[in-house]
Backbone as XML, in Angstrom:
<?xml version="1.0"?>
<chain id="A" units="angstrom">
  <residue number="1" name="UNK">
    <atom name="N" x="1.858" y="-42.879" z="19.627"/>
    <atom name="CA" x="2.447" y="-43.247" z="18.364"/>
    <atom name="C" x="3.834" y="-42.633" z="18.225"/>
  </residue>
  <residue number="2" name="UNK">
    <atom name="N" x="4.272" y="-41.747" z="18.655"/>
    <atom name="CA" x="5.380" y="-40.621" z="18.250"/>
    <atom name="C" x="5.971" y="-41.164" z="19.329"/>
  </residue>
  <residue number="3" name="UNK">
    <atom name="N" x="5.685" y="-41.802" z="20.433"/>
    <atom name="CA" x="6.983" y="-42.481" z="21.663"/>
    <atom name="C" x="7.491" y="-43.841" z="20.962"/>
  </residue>
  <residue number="4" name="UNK">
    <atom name="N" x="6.399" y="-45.034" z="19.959"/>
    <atom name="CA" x="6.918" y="-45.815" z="19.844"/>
    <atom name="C" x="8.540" y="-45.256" z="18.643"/>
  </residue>
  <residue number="5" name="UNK">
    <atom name="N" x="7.760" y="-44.408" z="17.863"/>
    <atom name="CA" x="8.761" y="-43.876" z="16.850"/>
    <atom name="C" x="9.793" y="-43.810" z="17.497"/>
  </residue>
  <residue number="6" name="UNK">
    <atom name="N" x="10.132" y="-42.999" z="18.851"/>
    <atom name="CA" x="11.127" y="-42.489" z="19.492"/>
    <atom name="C" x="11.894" y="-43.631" z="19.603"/>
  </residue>
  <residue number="7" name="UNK">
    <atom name="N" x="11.451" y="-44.329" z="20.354"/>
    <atom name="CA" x="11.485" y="-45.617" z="20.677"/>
    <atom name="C" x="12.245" y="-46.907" z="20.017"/>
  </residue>
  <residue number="8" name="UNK">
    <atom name="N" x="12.195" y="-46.778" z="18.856"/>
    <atom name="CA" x="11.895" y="-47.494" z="17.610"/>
    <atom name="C" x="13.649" y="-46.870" z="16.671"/>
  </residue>
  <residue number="9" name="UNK">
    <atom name="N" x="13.297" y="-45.478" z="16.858"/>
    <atom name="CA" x="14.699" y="-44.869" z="15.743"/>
    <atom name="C" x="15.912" y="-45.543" z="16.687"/>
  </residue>
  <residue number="10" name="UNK">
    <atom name="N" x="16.321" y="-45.636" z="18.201"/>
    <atom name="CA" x="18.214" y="-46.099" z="18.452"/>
    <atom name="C" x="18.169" y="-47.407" z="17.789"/>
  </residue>
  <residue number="11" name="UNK">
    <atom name="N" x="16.679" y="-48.550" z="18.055"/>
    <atom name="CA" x="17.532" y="-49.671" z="17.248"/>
    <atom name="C" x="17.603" y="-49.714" z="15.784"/>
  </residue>
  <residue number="12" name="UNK">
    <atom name="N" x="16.996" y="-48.706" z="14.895"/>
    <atom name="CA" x="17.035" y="-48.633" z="13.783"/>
    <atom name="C" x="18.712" y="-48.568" z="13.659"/>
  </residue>
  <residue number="13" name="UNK">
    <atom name="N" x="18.976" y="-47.280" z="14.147"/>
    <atom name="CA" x="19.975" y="-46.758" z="14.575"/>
    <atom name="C" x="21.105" y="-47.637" z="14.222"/>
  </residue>
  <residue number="14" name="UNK">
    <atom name="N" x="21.060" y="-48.447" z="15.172"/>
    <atom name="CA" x="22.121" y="-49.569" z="15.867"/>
    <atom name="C" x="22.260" y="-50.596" z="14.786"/>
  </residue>
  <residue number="15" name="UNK">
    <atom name="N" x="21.486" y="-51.353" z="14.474"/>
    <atom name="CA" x="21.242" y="-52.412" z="13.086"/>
    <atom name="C" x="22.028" y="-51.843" z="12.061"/>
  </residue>
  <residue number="16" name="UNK">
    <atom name="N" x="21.710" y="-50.414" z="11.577"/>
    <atom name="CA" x="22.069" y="-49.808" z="10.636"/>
    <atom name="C" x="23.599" y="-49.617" z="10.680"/>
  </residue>
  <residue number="17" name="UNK">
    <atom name="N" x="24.592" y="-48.887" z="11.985"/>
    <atom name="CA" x="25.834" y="-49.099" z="12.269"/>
    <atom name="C" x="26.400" y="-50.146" z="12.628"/>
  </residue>
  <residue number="18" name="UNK">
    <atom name="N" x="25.877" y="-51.366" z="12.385"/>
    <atom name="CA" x="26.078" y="-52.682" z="12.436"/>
    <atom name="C" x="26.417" y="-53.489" z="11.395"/>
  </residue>
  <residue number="19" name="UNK">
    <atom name="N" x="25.454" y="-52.965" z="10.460"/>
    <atom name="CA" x="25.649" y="-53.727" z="8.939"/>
    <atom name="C" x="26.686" y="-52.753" z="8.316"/>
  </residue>
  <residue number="20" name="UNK">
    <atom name="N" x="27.012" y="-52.258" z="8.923"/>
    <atom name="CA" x="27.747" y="-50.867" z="8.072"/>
    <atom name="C" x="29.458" y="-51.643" z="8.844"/>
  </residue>
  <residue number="21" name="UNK">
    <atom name="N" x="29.508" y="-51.617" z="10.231"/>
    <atom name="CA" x="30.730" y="-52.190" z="10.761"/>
    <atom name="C" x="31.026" y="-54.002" z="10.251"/>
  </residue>
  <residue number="22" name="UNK">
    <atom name="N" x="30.071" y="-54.431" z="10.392"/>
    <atom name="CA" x="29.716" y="-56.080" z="9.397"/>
    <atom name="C" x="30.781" y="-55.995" z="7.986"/>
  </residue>
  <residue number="23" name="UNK">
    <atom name="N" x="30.036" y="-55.213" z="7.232"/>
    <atom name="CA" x="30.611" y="-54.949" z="5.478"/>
    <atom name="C" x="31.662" y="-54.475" z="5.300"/>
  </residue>
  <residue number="24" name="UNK">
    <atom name="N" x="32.786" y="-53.843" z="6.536"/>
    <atom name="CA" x="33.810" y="-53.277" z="6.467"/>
    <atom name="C" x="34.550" y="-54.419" z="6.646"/>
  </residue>
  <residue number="25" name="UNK">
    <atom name="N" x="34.563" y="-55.014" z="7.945"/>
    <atom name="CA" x="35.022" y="-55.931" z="8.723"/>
    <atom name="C" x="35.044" y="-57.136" z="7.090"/>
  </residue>
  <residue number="26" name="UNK">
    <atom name="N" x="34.079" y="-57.220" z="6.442"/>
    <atom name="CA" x="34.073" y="-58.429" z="5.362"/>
    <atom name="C" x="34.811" y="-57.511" z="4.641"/>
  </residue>
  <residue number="27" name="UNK">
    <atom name="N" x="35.514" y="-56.501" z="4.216"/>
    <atom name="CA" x="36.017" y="-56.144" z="2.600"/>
    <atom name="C" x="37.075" y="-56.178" z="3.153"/>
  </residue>
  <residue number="28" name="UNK">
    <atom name="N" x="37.722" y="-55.903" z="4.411"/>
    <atom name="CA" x="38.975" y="-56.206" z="5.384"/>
    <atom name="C" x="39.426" y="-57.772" z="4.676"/>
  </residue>
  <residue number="29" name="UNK">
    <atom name="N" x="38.643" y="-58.694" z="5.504"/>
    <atom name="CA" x="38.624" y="-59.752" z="5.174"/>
    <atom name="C" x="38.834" y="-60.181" z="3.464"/>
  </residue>
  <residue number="30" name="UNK">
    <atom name="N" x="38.400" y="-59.677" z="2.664"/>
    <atom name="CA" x="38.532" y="-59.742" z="1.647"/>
    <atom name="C" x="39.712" y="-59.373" z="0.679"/>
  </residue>
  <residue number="31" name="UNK">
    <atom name="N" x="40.288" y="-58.069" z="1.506"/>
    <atom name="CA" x="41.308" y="-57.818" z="0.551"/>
    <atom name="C" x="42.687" y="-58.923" z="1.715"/>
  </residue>
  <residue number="32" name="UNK">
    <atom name="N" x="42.631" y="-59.184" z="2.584"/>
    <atom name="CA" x="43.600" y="-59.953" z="3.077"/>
    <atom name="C" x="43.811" y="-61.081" z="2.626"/>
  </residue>
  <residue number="33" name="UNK">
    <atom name="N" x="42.390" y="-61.948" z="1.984"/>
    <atom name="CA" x="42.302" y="-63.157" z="1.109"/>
    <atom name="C" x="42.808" y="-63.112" z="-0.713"/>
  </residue>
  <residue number="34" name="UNK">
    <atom name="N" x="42.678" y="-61.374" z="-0.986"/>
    <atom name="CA" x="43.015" y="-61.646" z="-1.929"/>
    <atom name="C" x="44.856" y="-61.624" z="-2.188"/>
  </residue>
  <residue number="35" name="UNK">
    <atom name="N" x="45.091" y="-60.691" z="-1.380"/>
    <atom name="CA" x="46.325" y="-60.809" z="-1.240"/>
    <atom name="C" x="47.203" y="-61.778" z="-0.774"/>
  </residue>
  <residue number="36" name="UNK">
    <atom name="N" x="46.460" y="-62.532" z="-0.086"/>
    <atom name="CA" x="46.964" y="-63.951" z="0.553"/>
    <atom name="C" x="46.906" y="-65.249" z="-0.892"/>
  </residue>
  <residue number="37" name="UNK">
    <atom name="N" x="46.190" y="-65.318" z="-1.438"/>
    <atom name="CA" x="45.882" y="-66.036" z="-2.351"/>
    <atom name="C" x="46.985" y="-65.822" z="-3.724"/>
  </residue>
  <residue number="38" name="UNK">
    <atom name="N" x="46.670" y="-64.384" z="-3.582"/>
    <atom name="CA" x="48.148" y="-64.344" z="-4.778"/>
    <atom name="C" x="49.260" y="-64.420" z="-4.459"/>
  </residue>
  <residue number="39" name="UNK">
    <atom name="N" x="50.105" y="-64.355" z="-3.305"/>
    <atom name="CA" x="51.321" y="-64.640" z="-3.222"/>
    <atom name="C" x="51.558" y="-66.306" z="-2.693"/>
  </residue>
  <residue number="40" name="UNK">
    <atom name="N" x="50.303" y="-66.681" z="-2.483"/>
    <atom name="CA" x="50.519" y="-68.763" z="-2.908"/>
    <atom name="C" x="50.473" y="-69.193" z="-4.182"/>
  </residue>
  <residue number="41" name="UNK">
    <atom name="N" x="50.060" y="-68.042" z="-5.185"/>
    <atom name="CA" x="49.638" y="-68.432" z="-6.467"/>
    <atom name="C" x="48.865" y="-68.629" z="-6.982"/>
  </residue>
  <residue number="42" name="UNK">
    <atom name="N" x="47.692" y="-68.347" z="-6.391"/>
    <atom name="CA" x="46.412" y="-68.808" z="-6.759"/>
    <atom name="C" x="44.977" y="-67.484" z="-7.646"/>
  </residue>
  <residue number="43" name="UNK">
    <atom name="N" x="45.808" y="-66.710" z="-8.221"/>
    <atom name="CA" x="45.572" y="-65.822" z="-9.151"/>
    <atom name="C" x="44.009" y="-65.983" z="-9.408"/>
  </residue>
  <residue number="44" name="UNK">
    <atom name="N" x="43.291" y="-66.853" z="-9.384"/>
    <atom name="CA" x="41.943" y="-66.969" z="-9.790"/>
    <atom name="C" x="41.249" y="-66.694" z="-8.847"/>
  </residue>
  <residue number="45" name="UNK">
    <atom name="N" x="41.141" y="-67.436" z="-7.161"/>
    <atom name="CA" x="40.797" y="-67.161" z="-6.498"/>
    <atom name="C" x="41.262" y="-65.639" z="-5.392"/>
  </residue>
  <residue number="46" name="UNK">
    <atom name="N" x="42.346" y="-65.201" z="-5.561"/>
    <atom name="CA" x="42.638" y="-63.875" z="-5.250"/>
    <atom name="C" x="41.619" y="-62.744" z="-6.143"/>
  </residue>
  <residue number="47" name="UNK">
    <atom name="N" x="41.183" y="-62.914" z="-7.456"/>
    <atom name="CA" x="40.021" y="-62.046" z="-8.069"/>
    <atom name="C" x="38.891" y="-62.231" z="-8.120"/>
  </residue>
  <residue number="48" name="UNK">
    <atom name="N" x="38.013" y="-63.706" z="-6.939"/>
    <atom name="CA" x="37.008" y="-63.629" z="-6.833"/>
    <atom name="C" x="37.399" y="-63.392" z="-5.319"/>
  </residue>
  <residue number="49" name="UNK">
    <atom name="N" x="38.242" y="-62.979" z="-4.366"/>
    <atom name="CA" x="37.786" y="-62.365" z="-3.277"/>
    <atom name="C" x="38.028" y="-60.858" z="-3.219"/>
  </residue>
  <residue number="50" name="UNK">
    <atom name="N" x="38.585" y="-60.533" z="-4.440"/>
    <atom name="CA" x="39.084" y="-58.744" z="-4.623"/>
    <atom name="C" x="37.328" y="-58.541" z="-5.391"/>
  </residue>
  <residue number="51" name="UNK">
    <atom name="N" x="36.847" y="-59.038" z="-5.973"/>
    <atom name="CA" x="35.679" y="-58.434" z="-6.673"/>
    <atom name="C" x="34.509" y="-58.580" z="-5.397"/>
  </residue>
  <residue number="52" name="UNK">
    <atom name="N" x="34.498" y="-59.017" z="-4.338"/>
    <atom name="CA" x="33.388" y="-59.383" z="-3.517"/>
    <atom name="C" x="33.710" y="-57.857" z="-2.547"/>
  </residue>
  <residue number="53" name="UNK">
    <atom name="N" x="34.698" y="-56.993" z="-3.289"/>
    <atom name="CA" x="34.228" y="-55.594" z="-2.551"/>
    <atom name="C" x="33.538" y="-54.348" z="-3.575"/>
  </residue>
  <residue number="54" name="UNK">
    <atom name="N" x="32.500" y="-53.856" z="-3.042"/>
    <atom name="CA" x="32.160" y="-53.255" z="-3.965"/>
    <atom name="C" x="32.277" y="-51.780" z="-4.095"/>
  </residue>
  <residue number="55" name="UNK">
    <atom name="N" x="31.723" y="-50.947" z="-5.286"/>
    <atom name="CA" x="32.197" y="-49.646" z="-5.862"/>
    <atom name="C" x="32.217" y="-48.485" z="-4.525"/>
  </residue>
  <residue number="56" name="UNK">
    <atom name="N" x="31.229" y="-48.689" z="-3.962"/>
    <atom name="CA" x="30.934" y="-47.637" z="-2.524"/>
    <atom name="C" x="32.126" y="-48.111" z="-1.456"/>
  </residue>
  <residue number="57" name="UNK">
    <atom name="N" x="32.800" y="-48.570" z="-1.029"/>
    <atom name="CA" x="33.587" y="-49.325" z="-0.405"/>
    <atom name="C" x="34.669" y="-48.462" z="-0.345"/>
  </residue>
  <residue number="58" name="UNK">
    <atom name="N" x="35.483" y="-48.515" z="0.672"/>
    <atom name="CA" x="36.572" y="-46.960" z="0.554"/>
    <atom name="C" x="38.007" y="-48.494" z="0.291"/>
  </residue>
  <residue number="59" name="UNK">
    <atom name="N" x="37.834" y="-49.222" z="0.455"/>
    <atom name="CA" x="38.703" y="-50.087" z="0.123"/>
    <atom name="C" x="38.633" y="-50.696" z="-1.766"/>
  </residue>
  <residue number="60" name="UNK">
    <atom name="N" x="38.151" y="-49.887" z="-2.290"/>
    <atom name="CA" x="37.347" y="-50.659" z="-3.621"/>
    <atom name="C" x="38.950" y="-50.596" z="-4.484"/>
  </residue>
  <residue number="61" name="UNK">
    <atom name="N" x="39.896" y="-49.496" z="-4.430"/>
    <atom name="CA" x="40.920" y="-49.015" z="-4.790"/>
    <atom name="C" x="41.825" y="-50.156" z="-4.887"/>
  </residue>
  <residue number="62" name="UNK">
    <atom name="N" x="41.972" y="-50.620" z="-3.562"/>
    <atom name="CA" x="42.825" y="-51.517" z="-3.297"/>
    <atom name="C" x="42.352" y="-52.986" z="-4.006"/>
  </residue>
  <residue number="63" name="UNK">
    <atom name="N" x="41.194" y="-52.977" z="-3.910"/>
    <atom name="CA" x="40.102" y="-54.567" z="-4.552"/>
    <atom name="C" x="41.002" y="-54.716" z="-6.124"/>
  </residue>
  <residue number="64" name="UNK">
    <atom name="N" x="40.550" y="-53.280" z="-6.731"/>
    <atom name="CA" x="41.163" y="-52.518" z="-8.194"/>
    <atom name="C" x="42.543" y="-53.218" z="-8.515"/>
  </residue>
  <residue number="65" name="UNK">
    <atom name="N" x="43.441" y="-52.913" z="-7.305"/>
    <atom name="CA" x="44.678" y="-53.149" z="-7.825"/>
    <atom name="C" x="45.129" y="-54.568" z="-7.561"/>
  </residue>
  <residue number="66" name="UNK">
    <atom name="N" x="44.580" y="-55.362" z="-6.572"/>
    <atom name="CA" x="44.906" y="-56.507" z="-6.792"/>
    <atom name="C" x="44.045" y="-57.230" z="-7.880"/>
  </residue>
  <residue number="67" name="UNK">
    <atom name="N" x="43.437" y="-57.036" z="-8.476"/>
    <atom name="CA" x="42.263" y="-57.452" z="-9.471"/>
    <atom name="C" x="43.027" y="-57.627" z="-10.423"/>
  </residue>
  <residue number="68" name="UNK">
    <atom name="N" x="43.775" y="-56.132" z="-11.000"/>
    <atom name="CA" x="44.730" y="-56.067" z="-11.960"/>
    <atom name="C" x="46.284" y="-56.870" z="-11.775"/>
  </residue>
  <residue number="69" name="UNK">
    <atom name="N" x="46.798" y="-57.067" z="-10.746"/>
    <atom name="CA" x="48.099" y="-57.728" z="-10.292"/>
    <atom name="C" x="47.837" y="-59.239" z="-10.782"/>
  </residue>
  <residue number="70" name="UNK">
    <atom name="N" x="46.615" y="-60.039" z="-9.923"/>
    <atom name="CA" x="46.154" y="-61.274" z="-10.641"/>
    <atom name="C" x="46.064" y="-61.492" z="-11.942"/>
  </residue>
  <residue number="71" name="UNK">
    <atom name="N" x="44.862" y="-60.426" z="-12.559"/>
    <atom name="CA" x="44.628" y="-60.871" z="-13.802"/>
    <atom name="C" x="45.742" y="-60.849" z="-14.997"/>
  </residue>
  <residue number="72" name="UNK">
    <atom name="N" x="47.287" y="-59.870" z="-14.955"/>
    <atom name="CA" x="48.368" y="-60.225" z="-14.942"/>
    <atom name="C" x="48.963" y="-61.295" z="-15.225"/>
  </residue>
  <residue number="73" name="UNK">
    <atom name="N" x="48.791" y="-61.775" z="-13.319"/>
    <atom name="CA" x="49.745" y="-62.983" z="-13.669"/>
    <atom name="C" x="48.805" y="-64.343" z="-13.940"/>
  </residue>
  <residue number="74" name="UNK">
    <atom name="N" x="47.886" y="-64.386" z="-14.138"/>
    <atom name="CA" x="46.923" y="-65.371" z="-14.647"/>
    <atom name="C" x="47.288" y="-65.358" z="-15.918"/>
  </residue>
  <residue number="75" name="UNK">
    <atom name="N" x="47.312" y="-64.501" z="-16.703"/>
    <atom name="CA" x="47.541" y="-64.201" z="-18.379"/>
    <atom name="C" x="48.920" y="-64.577" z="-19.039"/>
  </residue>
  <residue number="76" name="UNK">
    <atom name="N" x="49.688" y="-64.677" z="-17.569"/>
    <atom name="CA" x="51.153" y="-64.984" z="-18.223"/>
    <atom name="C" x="51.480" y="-66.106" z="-18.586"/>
  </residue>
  <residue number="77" name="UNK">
    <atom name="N" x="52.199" y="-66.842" z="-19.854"/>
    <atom name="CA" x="52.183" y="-67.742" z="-20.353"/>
    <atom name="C" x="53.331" y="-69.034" z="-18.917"/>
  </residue>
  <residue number="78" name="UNK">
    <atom name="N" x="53.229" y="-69.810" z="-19.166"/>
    <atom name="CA" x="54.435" y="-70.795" z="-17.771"/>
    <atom name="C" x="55.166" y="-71.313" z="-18.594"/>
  </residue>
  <residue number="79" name="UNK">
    <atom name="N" x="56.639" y="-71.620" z="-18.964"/>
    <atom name="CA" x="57.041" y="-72.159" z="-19.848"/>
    <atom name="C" x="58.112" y="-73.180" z="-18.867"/>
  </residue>
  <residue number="80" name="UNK">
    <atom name="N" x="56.939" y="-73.466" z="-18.112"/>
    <atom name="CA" x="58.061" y="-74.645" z="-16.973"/>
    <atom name="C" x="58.069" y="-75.906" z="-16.884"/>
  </residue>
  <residue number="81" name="UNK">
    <atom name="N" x="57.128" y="-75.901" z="-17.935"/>
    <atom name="CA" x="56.845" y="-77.809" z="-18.069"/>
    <atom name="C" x="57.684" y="-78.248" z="-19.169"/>
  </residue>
</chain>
């Protein structure tokens, strides 16, 4: 019983530093979309890919400030028509 355990903990292991390299690799991805999105203009969709990182996230800071940059310029009136 205690060999399968042995046995058993590297792929725990491995899965576990996997989903962990996975969720980085996506909040990467995420803040590049949001930042990409707001300088085409697209202010709405730049704050649903800044909110798809979450509070534990060492990138959450950055999610923060483009969140606030969008919601900004979403709020600003256009007086171009």
């Amino acid at each position: 019983m205690l060999i399968r355990f042995i046995l058993l903990f590297p792929l725990c292991a491995f899965i576990s530093c996997t989903s962990a390299a996975k969720r980085a690799e996506l909040d990467r991805q995420n803040i590049f979309f949001a930042e990409f999105y707001y300088e085409q203009g697209f202010p709405a969709r730049s704050i649903a890919h800044a909110r798809k990182i979450k509070p534990d996230s060492p990138n959450y800071a950055v999610a923060r400030d483009w969140i606030t940059r969008a919601s900004y310029d979403n709020n600003r009136l256009d007086y171009s028509e």
